[in-house]
Backbone as JSON, one array per atom type, in Angstrom:
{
  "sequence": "XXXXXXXXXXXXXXXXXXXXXXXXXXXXXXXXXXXXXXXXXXXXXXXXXXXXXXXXXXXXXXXXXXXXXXXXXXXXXXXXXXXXXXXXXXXXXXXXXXXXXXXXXXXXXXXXXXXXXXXXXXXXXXXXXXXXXXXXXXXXXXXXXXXXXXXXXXXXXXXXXXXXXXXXX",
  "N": [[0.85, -1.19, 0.0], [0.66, 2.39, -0.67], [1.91, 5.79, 0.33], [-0.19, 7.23, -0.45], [-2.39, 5.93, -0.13], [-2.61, 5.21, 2.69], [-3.09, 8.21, 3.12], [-5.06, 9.09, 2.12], [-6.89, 7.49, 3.63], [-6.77, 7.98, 6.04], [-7.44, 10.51, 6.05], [-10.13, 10.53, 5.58], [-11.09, 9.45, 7.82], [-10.61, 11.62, 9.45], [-12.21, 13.41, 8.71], [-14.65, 12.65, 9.41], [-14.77, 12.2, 11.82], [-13.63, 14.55, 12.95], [-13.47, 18.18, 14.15], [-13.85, 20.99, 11.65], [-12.06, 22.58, 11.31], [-9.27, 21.78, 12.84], [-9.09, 19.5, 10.76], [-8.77, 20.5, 8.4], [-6.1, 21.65, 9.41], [-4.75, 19.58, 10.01], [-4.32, 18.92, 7.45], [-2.73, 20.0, 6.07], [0.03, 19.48, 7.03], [-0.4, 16.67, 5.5], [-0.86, 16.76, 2.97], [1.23, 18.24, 1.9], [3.14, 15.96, 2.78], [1.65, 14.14, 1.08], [2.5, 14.76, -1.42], [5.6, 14.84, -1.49], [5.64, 11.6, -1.2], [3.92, 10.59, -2.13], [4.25, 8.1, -3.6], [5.39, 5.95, -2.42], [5.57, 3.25, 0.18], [4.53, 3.68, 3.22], [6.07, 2.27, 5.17], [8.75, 2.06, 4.49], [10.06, 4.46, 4.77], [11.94, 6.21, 6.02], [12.89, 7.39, 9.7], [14.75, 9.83, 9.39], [14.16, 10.83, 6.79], [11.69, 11.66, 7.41], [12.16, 13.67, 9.56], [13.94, 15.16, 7.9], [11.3, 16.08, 6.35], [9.79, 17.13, 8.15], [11.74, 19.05, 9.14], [11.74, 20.86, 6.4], [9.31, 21.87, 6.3], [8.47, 23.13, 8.19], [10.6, 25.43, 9.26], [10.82, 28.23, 9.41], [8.74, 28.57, 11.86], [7.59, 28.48, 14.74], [8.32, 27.58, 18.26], [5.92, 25.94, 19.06], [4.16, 25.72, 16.75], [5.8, 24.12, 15.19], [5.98, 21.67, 17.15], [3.49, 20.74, 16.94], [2.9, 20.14, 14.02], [4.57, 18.3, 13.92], [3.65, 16.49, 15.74], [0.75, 16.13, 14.71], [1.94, 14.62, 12.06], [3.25, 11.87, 13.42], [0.57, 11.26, 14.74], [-0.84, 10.73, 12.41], [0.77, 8.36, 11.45], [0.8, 6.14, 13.42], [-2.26, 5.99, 13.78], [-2.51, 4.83, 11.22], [-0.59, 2.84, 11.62], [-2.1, 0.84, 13.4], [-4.48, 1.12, 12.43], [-4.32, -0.57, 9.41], [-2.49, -2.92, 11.24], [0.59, -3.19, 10.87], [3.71, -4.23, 11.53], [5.6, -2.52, 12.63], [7.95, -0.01, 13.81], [6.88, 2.89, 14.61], [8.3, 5.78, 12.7], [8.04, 8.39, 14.12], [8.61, 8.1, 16.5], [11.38, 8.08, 17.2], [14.0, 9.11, 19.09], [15.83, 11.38, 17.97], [14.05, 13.19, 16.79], [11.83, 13.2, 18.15], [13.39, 15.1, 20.03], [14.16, 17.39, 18.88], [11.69, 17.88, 18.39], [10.42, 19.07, 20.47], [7.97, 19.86, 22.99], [7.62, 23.24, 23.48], [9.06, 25.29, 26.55], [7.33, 25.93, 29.06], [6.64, 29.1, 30.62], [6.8, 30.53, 34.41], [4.62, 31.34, 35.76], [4.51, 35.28, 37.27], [4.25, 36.03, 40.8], [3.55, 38.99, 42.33], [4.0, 41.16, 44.4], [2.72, 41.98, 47.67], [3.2, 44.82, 48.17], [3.01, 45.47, 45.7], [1.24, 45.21, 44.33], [-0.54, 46.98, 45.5], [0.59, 49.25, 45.34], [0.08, 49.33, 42.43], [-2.41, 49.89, 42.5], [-2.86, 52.27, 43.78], [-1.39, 53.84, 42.14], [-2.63, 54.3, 40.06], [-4.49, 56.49, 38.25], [-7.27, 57.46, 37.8], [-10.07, 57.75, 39.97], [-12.33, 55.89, 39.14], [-11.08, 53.64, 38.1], [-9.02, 53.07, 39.95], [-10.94, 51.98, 42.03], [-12.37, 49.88, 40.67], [-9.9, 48.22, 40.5], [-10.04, 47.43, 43.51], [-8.32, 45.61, 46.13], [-8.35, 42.79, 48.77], [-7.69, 41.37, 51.7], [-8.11, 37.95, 53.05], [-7.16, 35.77, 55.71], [-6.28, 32.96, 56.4], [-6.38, 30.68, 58.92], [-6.52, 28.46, 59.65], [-5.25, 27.0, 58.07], [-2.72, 28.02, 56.85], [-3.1, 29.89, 54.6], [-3.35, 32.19, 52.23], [-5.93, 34.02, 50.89], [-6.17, 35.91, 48.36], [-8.17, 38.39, 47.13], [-9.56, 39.85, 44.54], [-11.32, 42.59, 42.91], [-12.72, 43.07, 40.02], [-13.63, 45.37, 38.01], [-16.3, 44.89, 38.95], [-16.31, 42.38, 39.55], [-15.75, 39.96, 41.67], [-12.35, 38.25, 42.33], [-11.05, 35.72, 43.3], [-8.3, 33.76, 45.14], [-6.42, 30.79, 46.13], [-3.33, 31.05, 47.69], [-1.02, 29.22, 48.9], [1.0, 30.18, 51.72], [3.77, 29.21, 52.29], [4.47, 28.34, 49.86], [4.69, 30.55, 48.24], [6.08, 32.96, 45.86], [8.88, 35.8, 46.14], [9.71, 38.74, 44.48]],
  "CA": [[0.0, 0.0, 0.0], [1.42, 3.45, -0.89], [1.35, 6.78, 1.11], [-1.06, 7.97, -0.77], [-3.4, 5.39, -0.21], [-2.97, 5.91, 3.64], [-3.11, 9.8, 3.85], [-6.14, 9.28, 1.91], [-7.65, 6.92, 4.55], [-6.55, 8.84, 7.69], [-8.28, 12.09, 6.06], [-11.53, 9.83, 5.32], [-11.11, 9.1, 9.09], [-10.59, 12.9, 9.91], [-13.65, 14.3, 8.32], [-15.77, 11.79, 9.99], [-14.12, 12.08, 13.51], [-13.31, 15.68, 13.93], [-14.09, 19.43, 13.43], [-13.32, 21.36, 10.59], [-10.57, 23.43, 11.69], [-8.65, 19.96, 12.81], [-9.06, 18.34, 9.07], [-7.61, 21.77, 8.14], [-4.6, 21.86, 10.73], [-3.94, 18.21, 9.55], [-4.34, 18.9, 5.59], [-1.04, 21.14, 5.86], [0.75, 18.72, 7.05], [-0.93, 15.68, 4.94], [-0.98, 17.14, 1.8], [3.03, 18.39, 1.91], [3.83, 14.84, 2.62], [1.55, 12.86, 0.06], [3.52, 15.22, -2.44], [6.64, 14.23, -1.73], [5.86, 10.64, -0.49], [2.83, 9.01, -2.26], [4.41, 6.35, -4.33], [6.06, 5.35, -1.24], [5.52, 2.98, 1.15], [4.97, 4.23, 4.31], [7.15, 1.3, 5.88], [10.24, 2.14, 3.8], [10.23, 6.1, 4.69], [12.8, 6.15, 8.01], [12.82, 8.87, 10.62], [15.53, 10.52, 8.8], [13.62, 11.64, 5.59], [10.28, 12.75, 8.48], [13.1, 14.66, 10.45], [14.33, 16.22, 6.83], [10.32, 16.69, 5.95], [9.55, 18.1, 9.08], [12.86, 20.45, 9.12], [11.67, 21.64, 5.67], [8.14, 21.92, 6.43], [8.88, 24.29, 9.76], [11.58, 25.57, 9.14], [10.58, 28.97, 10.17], [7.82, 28.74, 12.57], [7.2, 28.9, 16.25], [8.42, 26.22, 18.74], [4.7, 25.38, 19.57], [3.45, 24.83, 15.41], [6.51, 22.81, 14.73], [5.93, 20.64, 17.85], [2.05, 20.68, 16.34], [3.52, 19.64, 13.03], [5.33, 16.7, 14.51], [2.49, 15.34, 16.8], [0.04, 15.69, 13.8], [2.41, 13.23, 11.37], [3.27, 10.94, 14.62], [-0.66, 10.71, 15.22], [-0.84, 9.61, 11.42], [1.99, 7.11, 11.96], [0.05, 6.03, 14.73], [-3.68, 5.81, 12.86], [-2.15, 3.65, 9.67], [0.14, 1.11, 12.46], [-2.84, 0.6, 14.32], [-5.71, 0.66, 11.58], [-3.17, -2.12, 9.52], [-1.71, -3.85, 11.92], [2.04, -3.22, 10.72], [4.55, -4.84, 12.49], [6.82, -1.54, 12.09], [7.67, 0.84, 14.56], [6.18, 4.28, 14.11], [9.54, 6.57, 13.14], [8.14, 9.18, 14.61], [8.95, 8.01, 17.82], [12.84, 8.06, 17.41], [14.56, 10.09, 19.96], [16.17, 12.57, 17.48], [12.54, 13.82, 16.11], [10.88, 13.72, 19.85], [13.97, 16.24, 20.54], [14.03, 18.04, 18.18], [10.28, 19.15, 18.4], [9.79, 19.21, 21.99], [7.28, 21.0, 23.22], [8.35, 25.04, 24.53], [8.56, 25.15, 28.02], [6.33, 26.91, 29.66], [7.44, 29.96, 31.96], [6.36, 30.05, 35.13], [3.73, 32.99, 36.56], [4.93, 35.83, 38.43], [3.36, 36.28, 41.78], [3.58, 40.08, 42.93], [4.14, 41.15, 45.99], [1.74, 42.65, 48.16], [3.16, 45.92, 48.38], [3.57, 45.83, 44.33], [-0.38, 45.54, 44.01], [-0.52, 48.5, 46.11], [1.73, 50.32, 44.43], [-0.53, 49.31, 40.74], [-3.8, 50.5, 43.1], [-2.52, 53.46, 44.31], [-0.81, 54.58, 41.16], [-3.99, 54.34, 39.06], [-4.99, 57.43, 38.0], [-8.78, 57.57, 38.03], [-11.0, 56.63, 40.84], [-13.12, 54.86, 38.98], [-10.21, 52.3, 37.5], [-8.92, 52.67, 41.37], [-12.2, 51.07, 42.5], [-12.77, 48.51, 40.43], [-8.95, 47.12, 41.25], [-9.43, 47.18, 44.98], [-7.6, 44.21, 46.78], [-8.63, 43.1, 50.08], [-6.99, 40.11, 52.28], [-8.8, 37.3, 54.02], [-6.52, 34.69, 56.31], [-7.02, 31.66, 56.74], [-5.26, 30.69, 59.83], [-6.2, 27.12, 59.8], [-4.57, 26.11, 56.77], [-2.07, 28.64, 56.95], [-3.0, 30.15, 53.6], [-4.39, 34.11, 52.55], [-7.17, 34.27, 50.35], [-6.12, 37.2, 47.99], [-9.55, 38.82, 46.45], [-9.74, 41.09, 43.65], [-12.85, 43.34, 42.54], [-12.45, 43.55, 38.91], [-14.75, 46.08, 37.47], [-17.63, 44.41, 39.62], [-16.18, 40.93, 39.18], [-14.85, 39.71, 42.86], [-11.87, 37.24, 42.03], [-10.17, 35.45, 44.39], [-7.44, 32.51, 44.6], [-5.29, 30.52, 47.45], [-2.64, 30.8, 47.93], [-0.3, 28.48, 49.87], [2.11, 30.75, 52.13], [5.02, 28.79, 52.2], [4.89, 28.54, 48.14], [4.8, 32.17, 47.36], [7.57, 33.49, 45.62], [8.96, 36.86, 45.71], [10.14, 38.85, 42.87]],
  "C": [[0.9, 1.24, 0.0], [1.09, 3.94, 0.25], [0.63, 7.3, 1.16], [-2.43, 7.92, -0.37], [-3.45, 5.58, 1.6], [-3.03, 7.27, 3.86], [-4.73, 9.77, 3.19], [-7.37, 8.42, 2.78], [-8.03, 7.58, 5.91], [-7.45, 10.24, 7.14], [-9.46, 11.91, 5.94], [-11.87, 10.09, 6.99], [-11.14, 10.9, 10.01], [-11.81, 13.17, 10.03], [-14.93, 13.69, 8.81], [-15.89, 12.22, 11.34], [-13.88, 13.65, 14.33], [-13.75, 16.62, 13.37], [-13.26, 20.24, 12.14], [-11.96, 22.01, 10.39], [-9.66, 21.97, 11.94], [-8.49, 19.39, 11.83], [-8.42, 19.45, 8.68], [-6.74, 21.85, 8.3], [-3.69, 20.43, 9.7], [-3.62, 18.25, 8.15], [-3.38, 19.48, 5.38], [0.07, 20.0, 5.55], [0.71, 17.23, 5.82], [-0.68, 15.62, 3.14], [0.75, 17.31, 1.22], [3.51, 16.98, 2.02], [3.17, 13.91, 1.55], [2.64, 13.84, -1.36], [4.36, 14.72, -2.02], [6.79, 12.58, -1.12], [4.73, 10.04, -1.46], [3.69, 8.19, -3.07], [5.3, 5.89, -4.0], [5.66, 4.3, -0.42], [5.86, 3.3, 2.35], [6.33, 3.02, 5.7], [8.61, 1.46, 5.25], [10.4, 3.87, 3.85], [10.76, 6.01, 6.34], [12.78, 7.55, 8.38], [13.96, 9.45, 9.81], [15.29, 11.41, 7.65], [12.46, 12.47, 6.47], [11.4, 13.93, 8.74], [13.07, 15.7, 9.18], [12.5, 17.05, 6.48], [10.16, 17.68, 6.65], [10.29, 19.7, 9.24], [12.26, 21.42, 7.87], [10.33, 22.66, 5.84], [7.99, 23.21, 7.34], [9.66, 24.97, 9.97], [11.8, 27.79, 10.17], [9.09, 29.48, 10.92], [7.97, 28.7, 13.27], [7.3, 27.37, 16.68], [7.19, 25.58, 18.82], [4.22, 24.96, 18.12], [4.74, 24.18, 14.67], [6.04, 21.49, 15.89], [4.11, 20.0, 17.48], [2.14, 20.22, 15.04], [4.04, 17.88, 13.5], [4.15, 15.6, 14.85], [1.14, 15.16, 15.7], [0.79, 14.25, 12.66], [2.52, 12.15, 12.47], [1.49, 10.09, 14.87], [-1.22, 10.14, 13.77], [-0.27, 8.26, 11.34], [1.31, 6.03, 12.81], [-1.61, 4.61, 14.09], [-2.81, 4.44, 12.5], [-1.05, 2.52, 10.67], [-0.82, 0.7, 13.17], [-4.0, -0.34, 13.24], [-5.1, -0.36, 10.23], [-2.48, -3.06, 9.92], [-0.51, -4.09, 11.71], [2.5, -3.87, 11.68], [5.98, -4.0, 12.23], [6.45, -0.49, 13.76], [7.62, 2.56, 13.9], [7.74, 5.26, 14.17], [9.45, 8.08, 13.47], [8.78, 9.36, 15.77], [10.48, 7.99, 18.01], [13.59, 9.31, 18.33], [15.29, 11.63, 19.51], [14.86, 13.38, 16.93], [12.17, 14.38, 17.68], [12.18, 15.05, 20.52], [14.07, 17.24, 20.32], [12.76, 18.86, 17.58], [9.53, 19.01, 19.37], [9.14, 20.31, 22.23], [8.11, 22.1, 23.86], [7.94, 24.73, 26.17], [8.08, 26.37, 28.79], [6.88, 28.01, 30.68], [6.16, 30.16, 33.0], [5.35, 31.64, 35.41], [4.17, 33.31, 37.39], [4.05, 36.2, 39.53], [4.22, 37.85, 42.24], [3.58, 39.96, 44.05], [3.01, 42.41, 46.54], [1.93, 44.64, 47.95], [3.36, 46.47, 46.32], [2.03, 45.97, 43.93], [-0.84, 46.43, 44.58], [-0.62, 48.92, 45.45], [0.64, 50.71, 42.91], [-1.6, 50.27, 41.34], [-3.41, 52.35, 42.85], [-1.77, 54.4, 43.05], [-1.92, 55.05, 39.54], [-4.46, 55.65, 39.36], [-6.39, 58.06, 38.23], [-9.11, 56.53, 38.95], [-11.38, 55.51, 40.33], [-12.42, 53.37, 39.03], [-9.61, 52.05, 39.12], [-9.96, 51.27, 41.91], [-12.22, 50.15, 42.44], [-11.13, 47.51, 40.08], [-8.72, 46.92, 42.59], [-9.67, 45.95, 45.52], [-7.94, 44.44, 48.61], [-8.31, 41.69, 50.28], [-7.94, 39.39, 53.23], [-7.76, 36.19, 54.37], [-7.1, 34.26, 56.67], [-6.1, 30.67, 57.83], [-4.87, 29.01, 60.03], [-5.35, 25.92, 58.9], [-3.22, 27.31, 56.53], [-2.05, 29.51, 55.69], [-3.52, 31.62, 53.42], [-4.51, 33.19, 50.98], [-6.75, 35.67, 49.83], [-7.57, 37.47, 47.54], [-9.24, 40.32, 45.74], [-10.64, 41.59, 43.01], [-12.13, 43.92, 41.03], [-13.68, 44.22, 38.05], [-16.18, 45.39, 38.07], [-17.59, 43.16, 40.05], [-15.36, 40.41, 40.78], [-14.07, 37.86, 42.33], [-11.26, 36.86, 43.21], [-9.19, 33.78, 43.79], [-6.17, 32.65, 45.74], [-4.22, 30.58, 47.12], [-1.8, 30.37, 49.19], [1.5, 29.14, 50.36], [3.21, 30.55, 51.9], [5.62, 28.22, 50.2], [5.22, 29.85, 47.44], [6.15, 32.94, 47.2], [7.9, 34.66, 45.48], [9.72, 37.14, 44.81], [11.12, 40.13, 43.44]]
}
């Protein structure tokens, strides 16, 4: 069976299974590889030509839609060893690919410091916008935690935090 003949199965399987945007997302990818791959067998195409597809394919995009690139061919790979029963391993999974489009790592949220949400309050120009950021503290003695609360334009937010986690900046 060619490539052709699975990219055209897995996209049968798309348009059935998912929303439109999704058969979209995947058709980027799907389409770029039956061009240079249908009268291939997908069992004779090694992680080394994906890696080169992928590299060409992404070449300048954003860590997050190359690693979205990757995990879409991988979840084809995937489909067609599953829905055939190959006895191949999927070369997506080779350790130079999975490194090479690792997800971005996430940075972490800054927690302010009390006297820095002040500071935003108190430096706000107009009452009104004053107002609707005023911060008010509830402790919680039994759990050792404060209860920040924030009045956002009418909206009262709040969220624990755990004392001995809070990081200053």
């Amino acid at each position: 069976m060619t490539a052709q003949e699975d990219i055209n199965m897995f996209k049968y399987y798309l348009q059935i299974n998912h929303k439109r945007k999704t058969v979209e997302s995947y058709n980027l990818v799907l389409n770029k590889f039956e061009t240079d791959y249908a009268q291939k067998p997908l069992e004779e195409i090694t992680s080394d030509e994906i890696f080169n597809f992928l590299e060409h394919l992404t070449h300048n995009l954003s860590k997050s839609t190359r690693r979205l690139r990757y995990a879409q061919l991988k979840a084809f790979y995937n489909f067609i060893i599953e829905r055939r029963s190959l006895n191949m391993r999927n070369p997506c999974n080779m350790p130079l690919l999975s490194k090479a489009f690792k997800a971005p790592k996430n940075t972490p949220h800054r927690i302010l410091e009390r006297e820095a949400v002040d500071e935003m309050i108190y430096n706000t120009k107009r009452q009104r916008d004053r107002l609707s950021m005023h911060r008010y503290d509830n402790v919680c003695p039994c759990f050792h935690k404060t209860k920040h609360h924030f009045l956002v334009n009418g909206v009262n937010l709040s969220c624990n935090l755990d004392v001995h986690s809070v990081q200053t900046v």
